[in-house]
N, C-alpha and C positions, 0 to 999 in steps of 0.2 A: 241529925239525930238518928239513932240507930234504933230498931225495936225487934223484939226476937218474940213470935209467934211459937207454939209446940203444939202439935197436931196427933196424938198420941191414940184416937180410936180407929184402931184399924190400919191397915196400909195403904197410905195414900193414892198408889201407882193401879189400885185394881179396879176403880169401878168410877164414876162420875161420884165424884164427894161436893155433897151440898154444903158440909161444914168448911171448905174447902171455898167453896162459894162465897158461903157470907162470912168468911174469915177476911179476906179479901176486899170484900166490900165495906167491913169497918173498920178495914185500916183505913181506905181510901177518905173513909165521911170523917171517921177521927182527925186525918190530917187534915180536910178541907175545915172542919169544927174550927180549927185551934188556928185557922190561916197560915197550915204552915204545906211547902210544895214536897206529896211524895214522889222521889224521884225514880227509883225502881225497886223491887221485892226480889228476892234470892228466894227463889222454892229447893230447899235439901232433903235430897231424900236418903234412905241408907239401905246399905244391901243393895241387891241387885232390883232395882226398881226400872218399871217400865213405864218412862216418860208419855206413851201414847196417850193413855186415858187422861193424867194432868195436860196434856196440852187440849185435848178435848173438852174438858171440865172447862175450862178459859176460853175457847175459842167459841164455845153452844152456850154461850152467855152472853144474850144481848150486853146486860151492862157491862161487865165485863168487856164484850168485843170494842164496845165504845170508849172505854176509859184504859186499858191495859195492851200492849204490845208484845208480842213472845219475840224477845232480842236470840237468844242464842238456849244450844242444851249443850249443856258441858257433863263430860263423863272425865273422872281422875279413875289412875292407874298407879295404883299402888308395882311399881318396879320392881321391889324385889320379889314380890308374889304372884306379879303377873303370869307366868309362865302354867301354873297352876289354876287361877282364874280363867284365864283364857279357852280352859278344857269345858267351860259351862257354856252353855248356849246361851243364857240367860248373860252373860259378863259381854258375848259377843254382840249380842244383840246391843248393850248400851252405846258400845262402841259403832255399830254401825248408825244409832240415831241422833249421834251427838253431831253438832257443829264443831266442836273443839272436842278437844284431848288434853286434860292439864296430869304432864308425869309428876309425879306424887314421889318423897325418897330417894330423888336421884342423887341428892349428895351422898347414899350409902351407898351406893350402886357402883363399883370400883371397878367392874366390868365392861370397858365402852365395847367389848363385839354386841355383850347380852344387850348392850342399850341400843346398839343400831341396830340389831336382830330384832326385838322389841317393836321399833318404833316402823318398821319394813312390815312386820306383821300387823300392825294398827291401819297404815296405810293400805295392807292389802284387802284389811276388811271395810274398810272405808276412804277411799281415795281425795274425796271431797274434803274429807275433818283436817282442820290445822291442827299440828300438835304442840304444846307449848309444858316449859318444863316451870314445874311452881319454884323453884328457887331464884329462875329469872323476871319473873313478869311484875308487872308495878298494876296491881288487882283494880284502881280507879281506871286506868287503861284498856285494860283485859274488860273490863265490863261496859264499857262506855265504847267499845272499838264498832262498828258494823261489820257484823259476821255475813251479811248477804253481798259480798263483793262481788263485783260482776264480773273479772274475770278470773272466774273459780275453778275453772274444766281442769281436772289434774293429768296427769301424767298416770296411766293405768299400770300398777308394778305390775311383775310376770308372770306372778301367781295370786292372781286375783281370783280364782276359785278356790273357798276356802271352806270345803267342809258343809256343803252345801248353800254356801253361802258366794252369789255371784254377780258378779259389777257390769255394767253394760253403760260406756260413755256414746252418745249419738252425737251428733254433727249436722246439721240440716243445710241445706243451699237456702238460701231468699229467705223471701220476708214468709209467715207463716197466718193465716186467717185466724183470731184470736178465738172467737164465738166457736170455730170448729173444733180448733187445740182444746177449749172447756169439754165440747161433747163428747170428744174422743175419750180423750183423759177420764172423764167420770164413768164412764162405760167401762176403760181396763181399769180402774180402780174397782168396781164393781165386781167385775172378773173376777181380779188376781191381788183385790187388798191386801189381803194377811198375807200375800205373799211379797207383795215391795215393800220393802220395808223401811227405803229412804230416796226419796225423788228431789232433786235438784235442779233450777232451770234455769237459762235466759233467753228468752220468747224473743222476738224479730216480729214485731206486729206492721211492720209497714210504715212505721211514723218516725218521727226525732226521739223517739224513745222504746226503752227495751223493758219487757218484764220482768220481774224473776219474781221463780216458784220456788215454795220451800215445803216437804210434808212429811210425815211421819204417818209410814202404814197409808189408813185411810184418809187422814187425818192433814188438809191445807191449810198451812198460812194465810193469811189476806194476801195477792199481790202486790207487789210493789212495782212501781214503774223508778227506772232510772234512766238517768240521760244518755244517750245512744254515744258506744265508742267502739263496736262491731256492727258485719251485716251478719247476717244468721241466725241461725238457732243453737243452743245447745241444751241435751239433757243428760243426767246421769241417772240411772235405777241401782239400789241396789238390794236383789231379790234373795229371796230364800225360796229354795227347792222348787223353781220356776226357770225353765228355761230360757235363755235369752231370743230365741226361734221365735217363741210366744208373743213379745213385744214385737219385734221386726217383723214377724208377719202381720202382725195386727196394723201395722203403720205402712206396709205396702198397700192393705186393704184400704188404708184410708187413705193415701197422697194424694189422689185430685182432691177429695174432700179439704183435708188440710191448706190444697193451695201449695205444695212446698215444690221444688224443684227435682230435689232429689236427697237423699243424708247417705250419710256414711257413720262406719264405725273405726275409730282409729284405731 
């Protein structure tokens, strides 16, 4: 059963929305009322909306944090218009906090350089997001898939500084002290939140299992543990108007702390 919510005071993407909250919560008591199992909520927003504050509003909710999961943020790119969107910082920014990239129009799109140009520049702003074309994908699939793959580390294109906007993939040796990796982490969040704008991870704690981190801005996932099939660590940032110096120094400052070996940047 399908149900369509519309959220019409205000814009959802700006501020911690309580109606938002308990919109949420009686879908939830609705389905349990009637004994029937909700399976997941599709939050759509329009225009250039910033996911940060919605994944916030969900995450600083006890109940919420207990009953609801943030699977994946999907940003669509309209094709033929991208070229033009993409001049907003506001269009870039979606693109760099999404987990996916669904292209939107491509059967009008007659163009394959504009579309591998296209998808080379999505990439450069976000080398982590999968891009998937909405004329292929089968949508029970696409929403049901696990976006937190563990071996996600991409391939950094050439021109990953874009416009202020800059990708830094780490590489760690050994295993990595978990409790330390939290105090670090909270500290350069602290720093330099509004300016990373998309963190990515899998932690190497020492055990038969790996972490992975997922966050937006300030703004973490719960961890997940998954079952170990690397040793190491990997992270990705990808900052605005923050130099990549900034990180690497701060992670020389701290390597006996963290317990790491040593990292690289590929």
């Amino acid at each position: 059963m399908k149900k369509w919510l519309y959220l019409n005071a205000g814009c959802v993407c700006c501020n911690k929305r309580l109606d938002l909250v308990e919109s949420l919560k009686a879908t939830l008591n609705n389905y349990e009322w009637h004994g029937e199992i909700l399976k997941r909520i599709i939050i759509e927003t329009t225009g250039l909306a910033n996911p940060a504050p919605i994944l916030w509003t969900i995450l600083s909710d006890v109940f919420l944090g207990v009953h609801f999961e943030i699977q994946s943020v999907v940003a669509c790119v309209d094709v033929l218009n991208a070229k033009t969107h993409l001049t907003n910082n506001e269009a870039k920014e979606q693109i760099v906090f999404a987990d996916s990239v669904l292209l939107t129009k491509t059967d009008l799109q007659n163009d394959s350089r504009a579309l591998i140009k296209l998808k080379e520049r999505i990439q450069a702003l976000n080398p982590s997001a999968e891009i998937f074309d909405k004329k292929n994908i089968d949508y029970e699939s696409f929403f049901l898939r696990n976006n937190r793959a563990r071996n996600f580390m991409p391939r950094m294109p050439k021109d990953s500084h874009s416009q202020g906007f800059e990708t830094l993939s780490i590489r760690f040796e050994g295993a990595m002290e978990w409790s330390a990796f939290g105090i670090w982490l909270s500290l350069l969040l602290h720093q330099y939140g509004t300016q990373i704008l998309r963190i990515k991870g899998i932690i190497d704690i020492g055990s038969n299992l790996l972490v992975s981190i997922n966050g937006v801005m300030h703004v973490i996932y719960p961890p997940k543990h998954i079952l170990k099939d690397q040793n190491g660590s990997n992270l990705v940032f990808i900052m605005r108007h923050l130099e990549r110096e900034k990180i690497l120094n701060s992670l020389k400052g701290f390597k006996d702390f963290l317990g790491i070996k040593g990292f690289e940047t590929p």
